[in-house]
N, C-alpha and C positions, 0 to 999 in steps of 0.2 A: 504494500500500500504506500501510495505517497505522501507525504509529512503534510498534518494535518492543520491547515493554516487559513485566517478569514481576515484577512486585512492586516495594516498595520495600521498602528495606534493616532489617531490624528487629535490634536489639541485644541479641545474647546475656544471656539471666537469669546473671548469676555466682551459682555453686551457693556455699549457705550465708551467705547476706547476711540470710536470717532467723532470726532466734533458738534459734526451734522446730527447723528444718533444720539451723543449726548444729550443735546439741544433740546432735540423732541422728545426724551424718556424725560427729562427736567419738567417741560412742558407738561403734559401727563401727572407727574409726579405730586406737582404743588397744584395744592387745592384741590384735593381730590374728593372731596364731598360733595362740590358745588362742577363738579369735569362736565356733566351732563348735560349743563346747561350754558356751559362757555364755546366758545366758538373757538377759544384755542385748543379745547380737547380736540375738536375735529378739525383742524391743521394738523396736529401732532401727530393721530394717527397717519396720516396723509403722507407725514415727515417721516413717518419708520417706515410705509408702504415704499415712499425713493429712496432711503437708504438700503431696501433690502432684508429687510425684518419686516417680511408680509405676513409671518404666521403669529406675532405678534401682536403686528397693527388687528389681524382679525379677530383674535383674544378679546382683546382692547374696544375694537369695535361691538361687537358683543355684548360687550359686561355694558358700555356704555349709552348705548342708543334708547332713546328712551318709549316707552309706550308707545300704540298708533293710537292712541287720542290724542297725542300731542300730532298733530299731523304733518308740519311742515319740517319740524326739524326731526321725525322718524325719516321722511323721505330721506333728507340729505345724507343720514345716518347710513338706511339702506341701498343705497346707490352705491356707496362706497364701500359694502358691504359685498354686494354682488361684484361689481369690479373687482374684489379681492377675491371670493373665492373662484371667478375665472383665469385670474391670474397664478392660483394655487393649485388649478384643475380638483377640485373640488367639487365633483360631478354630481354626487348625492344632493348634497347641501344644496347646490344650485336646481334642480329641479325639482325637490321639496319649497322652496322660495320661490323659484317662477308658481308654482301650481298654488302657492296659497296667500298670493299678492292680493293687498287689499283694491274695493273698487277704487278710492280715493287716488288711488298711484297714478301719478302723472302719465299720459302716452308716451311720450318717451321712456321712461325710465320701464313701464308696462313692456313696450316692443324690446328693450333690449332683454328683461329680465325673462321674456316668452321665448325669443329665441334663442339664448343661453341657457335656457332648459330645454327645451326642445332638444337643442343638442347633445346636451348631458341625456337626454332621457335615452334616444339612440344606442349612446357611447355605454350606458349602464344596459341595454338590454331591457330598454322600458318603450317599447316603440307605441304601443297605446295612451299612456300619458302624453309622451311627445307629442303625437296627431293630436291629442285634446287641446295644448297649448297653440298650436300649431293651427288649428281649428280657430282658436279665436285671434290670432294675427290675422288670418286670411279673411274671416267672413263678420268679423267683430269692430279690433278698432283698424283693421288694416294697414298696410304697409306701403312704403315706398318702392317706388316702378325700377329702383335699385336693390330692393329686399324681395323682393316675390318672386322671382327665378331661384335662389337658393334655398327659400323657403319652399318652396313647389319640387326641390328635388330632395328636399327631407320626409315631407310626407311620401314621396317613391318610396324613400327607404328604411319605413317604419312596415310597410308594407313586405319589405322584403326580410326583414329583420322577422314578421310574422311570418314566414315562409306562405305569402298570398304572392303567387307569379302572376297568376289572373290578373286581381287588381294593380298590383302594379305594372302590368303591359299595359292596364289600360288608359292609369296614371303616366306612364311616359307618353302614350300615343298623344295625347292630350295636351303633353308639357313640348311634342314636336310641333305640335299644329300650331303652340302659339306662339314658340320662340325658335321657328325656321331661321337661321341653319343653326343645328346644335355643334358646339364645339366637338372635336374631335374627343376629350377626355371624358365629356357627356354619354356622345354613345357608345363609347367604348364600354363604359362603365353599365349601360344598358342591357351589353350585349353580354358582357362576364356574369353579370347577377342574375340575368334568367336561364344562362347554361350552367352555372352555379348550378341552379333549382329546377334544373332539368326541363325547361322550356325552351327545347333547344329549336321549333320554329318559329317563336315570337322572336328567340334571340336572331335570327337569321335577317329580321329587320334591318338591323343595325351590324349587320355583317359587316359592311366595309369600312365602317369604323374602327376593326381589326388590323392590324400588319400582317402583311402576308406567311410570313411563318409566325404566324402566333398558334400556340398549339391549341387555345378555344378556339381560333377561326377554322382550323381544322374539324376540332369535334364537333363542332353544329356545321361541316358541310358533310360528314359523315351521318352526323344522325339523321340529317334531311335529304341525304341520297346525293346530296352535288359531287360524293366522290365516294370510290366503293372503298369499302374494308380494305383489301389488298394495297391499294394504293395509299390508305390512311397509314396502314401497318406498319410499309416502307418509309414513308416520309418522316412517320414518329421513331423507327429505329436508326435511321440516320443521322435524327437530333439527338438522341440518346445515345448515340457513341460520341457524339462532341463535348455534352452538357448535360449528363440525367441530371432530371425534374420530375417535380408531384407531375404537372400539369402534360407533357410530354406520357409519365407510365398512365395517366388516367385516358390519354386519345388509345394509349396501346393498349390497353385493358380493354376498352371499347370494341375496338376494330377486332381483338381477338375473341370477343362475344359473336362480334356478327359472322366471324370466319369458321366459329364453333371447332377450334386450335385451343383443347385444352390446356397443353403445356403451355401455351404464349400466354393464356389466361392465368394460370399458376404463375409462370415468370414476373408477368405486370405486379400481379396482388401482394408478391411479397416484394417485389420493390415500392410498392406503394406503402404497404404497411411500416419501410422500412425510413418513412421521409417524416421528419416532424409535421402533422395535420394529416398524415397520410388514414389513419385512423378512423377519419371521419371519411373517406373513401372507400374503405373495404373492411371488414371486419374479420376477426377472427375467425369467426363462426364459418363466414361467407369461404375463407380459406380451407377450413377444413372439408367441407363441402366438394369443395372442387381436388383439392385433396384425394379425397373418397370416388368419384366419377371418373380422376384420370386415372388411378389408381387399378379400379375395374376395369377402364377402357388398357390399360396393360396388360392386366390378369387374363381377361378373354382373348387378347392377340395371340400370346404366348399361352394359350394352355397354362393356365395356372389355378389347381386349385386352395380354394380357401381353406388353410388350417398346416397348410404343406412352406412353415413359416423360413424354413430352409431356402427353399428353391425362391421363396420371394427376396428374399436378403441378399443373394446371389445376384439373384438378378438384378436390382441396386443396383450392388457391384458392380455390374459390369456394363451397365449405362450412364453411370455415374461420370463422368468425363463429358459425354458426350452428349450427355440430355440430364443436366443436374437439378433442373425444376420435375421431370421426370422421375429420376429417381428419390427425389425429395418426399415426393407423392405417395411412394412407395413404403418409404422409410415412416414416414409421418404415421401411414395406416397401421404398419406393424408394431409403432409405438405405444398406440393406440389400442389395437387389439389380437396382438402377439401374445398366442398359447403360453409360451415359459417365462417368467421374470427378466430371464437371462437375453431372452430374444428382444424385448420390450425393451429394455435398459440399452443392449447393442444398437439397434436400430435408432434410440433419442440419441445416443453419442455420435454414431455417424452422419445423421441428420444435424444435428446443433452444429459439426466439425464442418459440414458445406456450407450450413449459414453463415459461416464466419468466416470461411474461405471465400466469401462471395459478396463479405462486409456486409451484410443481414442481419448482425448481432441485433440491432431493436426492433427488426423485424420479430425475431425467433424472442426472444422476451414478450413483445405482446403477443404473440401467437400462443406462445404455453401457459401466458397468464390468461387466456379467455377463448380456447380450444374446447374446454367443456371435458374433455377426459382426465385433464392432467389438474395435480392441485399442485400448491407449493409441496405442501410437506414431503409429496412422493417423490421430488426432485431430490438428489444427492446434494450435500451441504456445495459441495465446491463449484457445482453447476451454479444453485441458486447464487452463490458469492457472484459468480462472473457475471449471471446473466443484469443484479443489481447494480451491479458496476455498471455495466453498458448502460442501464436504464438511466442510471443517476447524472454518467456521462453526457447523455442524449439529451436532458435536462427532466425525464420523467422520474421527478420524486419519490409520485406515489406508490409508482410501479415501485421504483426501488426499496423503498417500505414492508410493500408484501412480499420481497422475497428474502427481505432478511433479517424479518421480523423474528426473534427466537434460535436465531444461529449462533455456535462458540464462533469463538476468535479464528483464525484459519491458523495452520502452524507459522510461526516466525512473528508472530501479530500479537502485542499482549492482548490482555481482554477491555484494558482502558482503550488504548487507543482504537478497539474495532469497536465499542461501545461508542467512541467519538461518530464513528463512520453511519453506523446504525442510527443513532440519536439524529443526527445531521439531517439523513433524508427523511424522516419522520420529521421532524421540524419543518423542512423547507416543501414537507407538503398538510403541513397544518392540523396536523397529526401530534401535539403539544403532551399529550398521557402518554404518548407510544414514543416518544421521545425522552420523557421522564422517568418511566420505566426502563430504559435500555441504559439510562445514565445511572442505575443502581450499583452497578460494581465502581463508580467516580465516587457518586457520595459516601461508601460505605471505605473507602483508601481513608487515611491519615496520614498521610506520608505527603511532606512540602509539594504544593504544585508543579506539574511539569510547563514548559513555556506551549505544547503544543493542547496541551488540556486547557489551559489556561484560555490560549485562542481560540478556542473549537468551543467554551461555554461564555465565554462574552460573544461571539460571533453569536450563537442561540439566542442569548439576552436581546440582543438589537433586533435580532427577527420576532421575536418572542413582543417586546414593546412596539414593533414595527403593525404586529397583530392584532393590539391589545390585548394580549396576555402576560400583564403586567407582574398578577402573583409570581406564575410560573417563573418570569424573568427576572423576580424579586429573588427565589428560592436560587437561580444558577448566579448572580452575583455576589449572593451572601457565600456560596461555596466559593467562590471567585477571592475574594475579598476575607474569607479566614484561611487561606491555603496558600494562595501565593503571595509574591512579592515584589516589590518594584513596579515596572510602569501597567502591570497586569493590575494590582489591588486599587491602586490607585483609578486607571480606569473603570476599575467597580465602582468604587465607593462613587466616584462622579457621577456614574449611571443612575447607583439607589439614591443617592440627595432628589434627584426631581421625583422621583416614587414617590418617597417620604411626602413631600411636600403637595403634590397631588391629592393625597388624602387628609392633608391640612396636620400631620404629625410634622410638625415645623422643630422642636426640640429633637425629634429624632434625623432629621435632615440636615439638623445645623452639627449635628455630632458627625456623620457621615462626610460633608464637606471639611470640617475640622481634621478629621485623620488624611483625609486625600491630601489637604495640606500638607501634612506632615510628614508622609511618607521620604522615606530616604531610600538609596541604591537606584536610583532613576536618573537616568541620562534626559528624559523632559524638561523643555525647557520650566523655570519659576514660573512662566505666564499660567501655566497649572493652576500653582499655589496662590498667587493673587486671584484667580477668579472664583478658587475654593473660598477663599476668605472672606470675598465679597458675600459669595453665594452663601454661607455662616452666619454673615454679620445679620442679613437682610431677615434669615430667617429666625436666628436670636431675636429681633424686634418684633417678629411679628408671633414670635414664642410668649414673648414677655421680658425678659433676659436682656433690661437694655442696657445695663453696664457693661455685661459680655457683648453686647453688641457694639457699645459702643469703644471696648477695646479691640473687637477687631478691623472695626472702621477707621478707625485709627491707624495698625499695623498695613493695613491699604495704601492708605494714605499720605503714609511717610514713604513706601514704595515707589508707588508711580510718581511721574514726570507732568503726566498731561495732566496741563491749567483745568481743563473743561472736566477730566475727572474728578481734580482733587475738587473742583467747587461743586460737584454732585455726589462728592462723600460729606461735603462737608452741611446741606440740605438735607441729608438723611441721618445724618448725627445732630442738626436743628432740629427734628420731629421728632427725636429718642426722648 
């Protein structure tokens, strides 16, 4: 296995070290009982949104915009509100707020917030909200004769998003009749999304919107007869010896349908199966299947009968070279439903040894994960090792989760560090108990932290807080932060101070920042420790603790250099 590693350690920006940033947390800061109702609260926000601290300004905006009875100054509030979370891609947010805008909302501010949800609604897989908002742009308060072309190609693809080809051919037909001539990216796009959804003679519309070897413009002239199988066949393995592609094995899977060329059909589906998205193309099942028919259509050529597991393994054999999607077929069946264990087990090793000769490895992983005969467990530990490997490789998590859920360490591997490996793709596929679980031989060590365990449970923690599974992220920190040492503990402790404080345990956040401070054996730069300290003093004051706060407002203080800081420690040690 390769050394187990998730980044290197990057140093917290300490908030307000720039002038401009200063400025506007100053601003914010003073007078914060009456921020709601001044108009420098909202500059200030305004001030963090150009400096670059958007996830703040929205915080900020947030806490402070006031009631919609107050009418005029909620607008100003929410305008800048919405600008912020399209600028954060904050998709949810944004189409929960266009869909529940009051009437009172001005039309502008109405048309941007309808069509920024609209979009977001799309982008989340909400294509019926979308049309709703979308619906009242168009037939409501209306749009400008610069906004209704874009909007008119969102509702197409809320329709397509529902998988309605129907309606959306009849939505394009409609969107050509009135803005003759549609750009070349328009109907392009026309013609890919109803061969996408298998409408492939509405897509033929917009055929020549295509480029001439484009492999959809191929498949809807095959599937509408402008060119036969044979000559699709050719044209697609041509491309495929220069540049395999999804899109390329999906024409050759095609034309091997109509040529009724089982082996070409076998060939295509596991290169298909074998392309990331390929998945949604062919299924395992669909594999096995064909599998099983070319399989027979051998058996009957050669005299072969069923149970006579010998003479079919042979026979593999000795096609195997020269028709290896054939003998695959073969192999596959006998794994499948081979009389002796011994035959069953032979046959999955020479079958897995083509796929990988043939660079099919995440083909052959999701084929044995959803083949219907095969389960994990009956796989031998060192296959399911490899076949995870490749899944995890390929970037399929989850796949890699079920095959190596429950397996020892392999020999040469301790059991910490394959516990790292197992934890990891459990994690990175959301899978946070099956991760926690696997990390039971970590917690249960007493022995100093290693630097690659160290990396591999802060790497967790950041995915872990990245998902909101903030406990979980809390529990691998605290192991984090009593085990190791140096720029390892230190990054914990940084991490639990905003936990702490999250749940308003501020005395426990101010002690966590306090030790990150303090930490020695680190080559990080001080800029660490001053911003630990900051982050200490803030939450000492907001503990109660303002003498402790105010000595370490102080030790800040006398540190830094910049004017604009030290006069916004020295504001925050006036409110102690």
């Amino acid at each position: 296995m390769a050394a187990f590693f998730f980044g290197s350690f990057k140093v917290p920006a300490i908030p307000g070290f720039r002038p401009a940033l200063v400025a506007a947390l100053t601003m914010l800061q003073v007078g914060a009982a009456a921020a709601a109702e001044d108009q420098d609260a909202l500059d200030g926000v305004r001030r963090l949104a150009e400096e670059g601290a958007r996830e703040l300004a929205l915080s900020r905006a947030e806490l402070l915009q006031p009631p919609s009875a107050d009418q005029t100054r909620w607008v100003e509030w929410e305008s800048l509100r919405i600008e912020l979370l399209e600028r954060l891609g904050r998709r949810e947010q944004l189409l929960k707020a266009a869909s529940s805008l009051p009437e009172f909302a001005p039309v502008d501010l109405t048309r941007r917030a309808l069509l920024a949800g609209a979009e977001a609604g799309n982008a989340v897989a909400e294509p019926a909200q979308a049309r709703g908002l979308l619906a009242r742009l168009l037939w409501g308060i209306g749009l400008p004769a610069e906004g209704l072309r874009p909007a008119r190609m969102m509702v197409i693809d809320t329709f397509l998003l529902e998988k309605r080809p129907a309606d959306a051919y009849r939505a394009m037909l409609r969107f050509q009749q009135d803005y003759q001539p549609l750009s070349r990216s328009e109907g392009e796009h026309f013609a890919r999304s109803l061969a996408d959804q298998g409408a492939f003679r509405e897509a033929a519309t917009w055929l020549l919107y295509l480029e001439g070897r484009d492999p959809v413009r191929l498949l809807v002239q095959l599937e509408t007869g402008l060119v036969s199988p044979k000559e699709a066949a050719g044209k697609a393995r041509a491309e495929l010896v220069k540049a395999p592609s999804l899109d390329w094995w999906r024409v050759f899977l095609h034309a091997a349908g109509k040529l009724g060329d089982a082996a070409l059909q076998v060939e295509a589906s596991e290169h298909l199966l074998n392309h990331p998205g390929g998945e949604k193309a062919v299924s395992a099942a669909a594999i096995r299947e064909q599998y099983e028919a070319l399989a027979g259509d051998i058996g009957n050529r050669e005299h072969l009968l069923r149970g006579d597991d010998s003479a079919w393994i042979n026979l593999a054999a000795s096609i195997l070279s020269s028709s290896p999607s054939s003998a695959r077929a073969v192999l596959a069946m006998l794994a499948a439903r081979g009389r002796s264990p011994a035959i069953r087990e032979a046959a999955l090793d020479q079958w897995l040894a083509s796929m990988q000769r043939q660079k099919l490895g995440l083909a052959a992983a999701r084929y044995l994960a959803g083949a219907g005969e095969f389960t994990m467990r009956s796989l031998v530990p060192d296959v399911r090792r490899a076949l995870g490997e490749i899944a995890l490789s390929a970037g399929e998590a989850a796949l890699a989760s079920d095959y190596w859920q429950g397996l020892p360490a392999p020999a040469g591997t301790s059991p910490e560090a394959w516990a790292l490996w197992v934890a990891w793709a459990a994690a990175k596929a959301g899978r946070f108990d099956d991760a926690d679980r696997a990390l039971g031989v970590v917690y249960s060590s007493g022995d100093p932290m290693g630097t690659d365990t160290a990396d591999g449970l802060l790497g967790f923690a950041r995915l872990g807080l990245e998902k909101k599974q903030d406990k979980r992220a809390e529990i691998w920190l605290e192991t984090v932060a009593g085990r190791a040492t140096g720029r390892h503990r230190r990054e914990a402790l940084m991490l639990l101070g905003p936990i702490a404080e999250q749940r308003g345990d501020y005395s426990l956040a101010a002690q966590r920042y306090l030790l990150a401070a303090t930490v020695s054996d680190t080559k990080v730069t001080d800029t660490v420790s001053i911003h630990a300290r900051w982050r200490a003093a803030r939450c000492l004051a907001l503990a109660g603790f303002r003498t402790d706060a105010r000595e370490q407002f102080e030790r800040v203080r006398k540190t830094v250099k910049e004017r604009a800081l030290q006069e916004l420690i020295k504001l925050e040690m006036d409110r102690l």
